[in-house]
N, C-alpha and C positions, 0 to 999 in steps of 0.2 A: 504494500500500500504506500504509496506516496506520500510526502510531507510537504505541508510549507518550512520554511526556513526559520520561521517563529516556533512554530511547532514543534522544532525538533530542538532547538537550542531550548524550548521549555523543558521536554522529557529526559532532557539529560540532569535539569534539577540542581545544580550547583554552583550556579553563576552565581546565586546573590550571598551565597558564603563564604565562596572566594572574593565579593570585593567587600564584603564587612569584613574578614581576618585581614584586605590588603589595606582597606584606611585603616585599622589599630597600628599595624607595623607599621604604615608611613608617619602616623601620629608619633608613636615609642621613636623609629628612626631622630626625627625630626628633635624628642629633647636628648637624645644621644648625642646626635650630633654638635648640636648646642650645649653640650656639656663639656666634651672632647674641643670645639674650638675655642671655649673660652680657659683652659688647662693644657697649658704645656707638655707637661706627664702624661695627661692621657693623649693626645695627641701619636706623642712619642709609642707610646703601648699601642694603640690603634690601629696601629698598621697588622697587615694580613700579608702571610707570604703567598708572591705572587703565581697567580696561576700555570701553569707548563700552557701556552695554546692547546687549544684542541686542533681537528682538523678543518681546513673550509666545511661551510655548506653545499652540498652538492645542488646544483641548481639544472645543467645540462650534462650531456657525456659527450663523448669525443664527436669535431664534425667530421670527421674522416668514416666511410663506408655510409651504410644506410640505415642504422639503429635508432629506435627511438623508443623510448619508453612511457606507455598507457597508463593512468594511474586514478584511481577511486578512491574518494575518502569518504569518512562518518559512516560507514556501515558495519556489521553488514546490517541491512535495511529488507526485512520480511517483504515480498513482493514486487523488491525492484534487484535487490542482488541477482534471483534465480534470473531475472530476463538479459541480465547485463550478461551473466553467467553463457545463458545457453547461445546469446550472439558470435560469443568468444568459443566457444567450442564448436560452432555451427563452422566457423574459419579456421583451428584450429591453431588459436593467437595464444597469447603467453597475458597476462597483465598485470598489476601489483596492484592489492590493497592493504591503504592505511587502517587499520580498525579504531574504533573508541571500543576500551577495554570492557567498560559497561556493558556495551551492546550486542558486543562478540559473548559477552558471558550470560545475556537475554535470548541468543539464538545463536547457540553454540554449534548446531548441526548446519545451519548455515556457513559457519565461518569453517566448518571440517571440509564442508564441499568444496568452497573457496581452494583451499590448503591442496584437495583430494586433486582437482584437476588442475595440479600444476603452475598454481598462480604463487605469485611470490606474497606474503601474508607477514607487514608491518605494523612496528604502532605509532601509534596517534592520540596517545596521551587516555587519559581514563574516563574524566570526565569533560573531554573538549574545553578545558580552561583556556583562560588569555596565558600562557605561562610565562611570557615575558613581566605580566606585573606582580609576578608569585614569588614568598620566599623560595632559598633553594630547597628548605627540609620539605617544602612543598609539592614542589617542583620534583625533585628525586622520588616521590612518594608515587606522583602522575604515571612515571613512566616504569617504576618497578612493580607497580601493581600490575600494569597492561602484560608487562613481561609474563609475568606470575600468570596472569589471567591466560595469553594465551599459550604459553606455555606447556599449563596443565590441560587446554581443553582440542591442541593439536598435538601433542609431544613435539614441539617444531616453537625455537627461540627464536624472535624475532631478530634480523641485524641492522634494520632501516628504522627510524623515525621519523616523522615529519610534525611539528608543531602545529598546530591550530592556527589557523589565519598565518601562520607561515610567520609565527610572532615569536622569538625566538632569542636573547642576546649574544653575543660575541661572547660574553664571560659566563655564559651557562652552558659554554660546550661542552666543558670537562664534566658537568651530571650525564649530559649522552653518553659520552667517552666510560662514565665508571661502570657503565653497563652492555660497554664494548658496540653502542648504536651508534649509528653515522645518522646526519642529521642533511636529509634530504628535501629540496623544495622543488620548483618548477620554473620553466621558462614559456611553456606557453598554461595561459590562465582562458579555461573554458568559459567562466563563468557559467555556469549552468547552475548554480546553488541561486542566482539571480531570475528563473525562469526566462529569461530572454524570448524563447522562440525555438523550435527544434532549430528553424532552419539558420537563425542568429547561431546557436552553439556550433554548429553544423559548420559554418561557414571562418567563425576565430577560429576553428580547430585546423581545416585544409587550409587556411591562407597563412597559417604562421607557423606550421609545421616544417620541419627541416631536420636533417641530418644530427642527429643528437638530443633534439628536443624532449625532456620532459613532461609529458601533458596530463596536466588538472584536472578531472571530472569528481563528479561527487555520487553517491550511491541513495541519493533524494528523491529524485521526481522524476516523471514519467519522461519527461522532456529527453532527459536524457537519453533513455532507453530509446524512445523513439527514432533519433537520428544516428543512433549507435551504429547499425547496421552502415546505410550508406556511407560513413566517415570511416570504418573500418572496409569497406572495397575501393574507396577511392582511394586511399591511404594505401591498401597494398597496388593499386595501379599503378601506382608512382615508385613503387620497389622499396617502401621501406621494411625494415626487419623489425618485427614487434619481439621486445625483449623486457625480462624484468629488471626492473630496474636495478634492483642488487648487480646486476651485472653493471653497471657504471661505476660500481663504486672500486672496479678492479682495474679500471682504465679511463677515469673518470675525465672531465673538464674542469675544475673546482672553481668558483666563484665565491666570495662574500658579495650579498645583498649591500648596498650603501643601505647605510645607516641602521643596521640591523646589529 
């Protein structure tokens, strides 16, 4: 069954406790901080030894050959996974989904199908938070649960992440990293979580497609499903190789997002 966009960032339920716990911290921060620059000593004590980098964000993979890699997120989604599903077997294509840990553990047999036919099966944080405005004991909690979650319900660790709104800081690599996840975004943006139009989503996908591209869809609304078929035979008309995307990360293109 299909969602609105509303609809589904309601059922995940945790939005409005992640920003009451985030104004307490930025409150406590704020007379921290103000206690720290008005004191020398602490100041001095204050400091945090610095992080090792993590690795880029993977945003594209390489533009040499003809790969590209398909990509789903927020599901899996009862009624719209199986149709995304049997398009992609119907071609016999490859494609990666992001899960919310919640929802793979609400339709577990969904997300085994996922796994069963070959598709590469990452996460996508637990309960779709902003996690760039989240503590880190927070934030490490997001992605170890999804781990745990899908873990236990494929026998199969996830090694891809991708953040929610692709929202994500430069100094919260290393919680991916302590979990051995590479932190994966996109270069071309379906919008489809926007309902556009089949033939609008249809159209940002073949026009900005290329040699390495990354591509955004989302596991929501019918919209999707519907133009899925043609964008996936125009798409191998033009010779490109549908791959999971885990495979990028072995020969990748690396980018950091400005200002991310």
């Amino acid at each position: 069954m299909a969602v609105t966009r509303a609809q589904f960032l309601k059922s995940l339920g945790a939005s409005a406790g992640n920003a009451a716990l985030g104004v307490g911290l930025t409150a406590a921060a704020k007379v921290l901080g103000a206690t720290v620059a008005s004191n020398p000593a602490a100041r001095a004590s204050s400091k945090t030894p610095v992080e090792e980098p993590g690795p880029p964000f993977l945003e594209s993979g390489p533009s040499e050959g003809n790969r590209i890699a398909l990509t789903f997120d927020d599901g899996p989604t009862p009624g719209i996974t199986e149709l995304i599903l049997d398009r992609l077997k119907e071609r016999g294509l490859a494609a990666s989904f992001f899960m919310i840990g919640q929802r793979a553990a609400a339709a577990p047999d969904l997300a085994r199908r996922v796994h069963a036919e070959g598709h590469a099966v990452c996460n996508h944080s637990y309960t779709h938070s902003k996690l760039s405005e989240l503590p880190d004991v927070q934030v490490e909690s997001e992605l170890a649960r999804t781990q745990e979650a899908l873990t236990e319900i494929l026998n199969h660790r996830p090694i891809a992440f991708r953040p929610p709104y692709g929202s994500f800081r430069k100094n919260q690599a290393h919680l991916a990293r302590k979990l051995d996840l590479s932190v994966v975004l996109w270069s071309v943006d379906s919008r489809d979580w926007a309902q556009p139009g089949e033939d609008k989503i249809a159209d940002t996908i073949l026009t900005q497609t290329k040699s390495g591209s990354i591509i955004i869809c989302h596991e929501l609304h019918r919209q999707t499903v519907d133009c899925l078929g043609r964008v996936l035979d125009q798409l191998l008309a033009r010779q490109f190789q549908f791959v999971p995307v885990t495979s990028f990360l072995e020969d990748p293109t690396q980018n950091l997002p400005s200002g991310v």
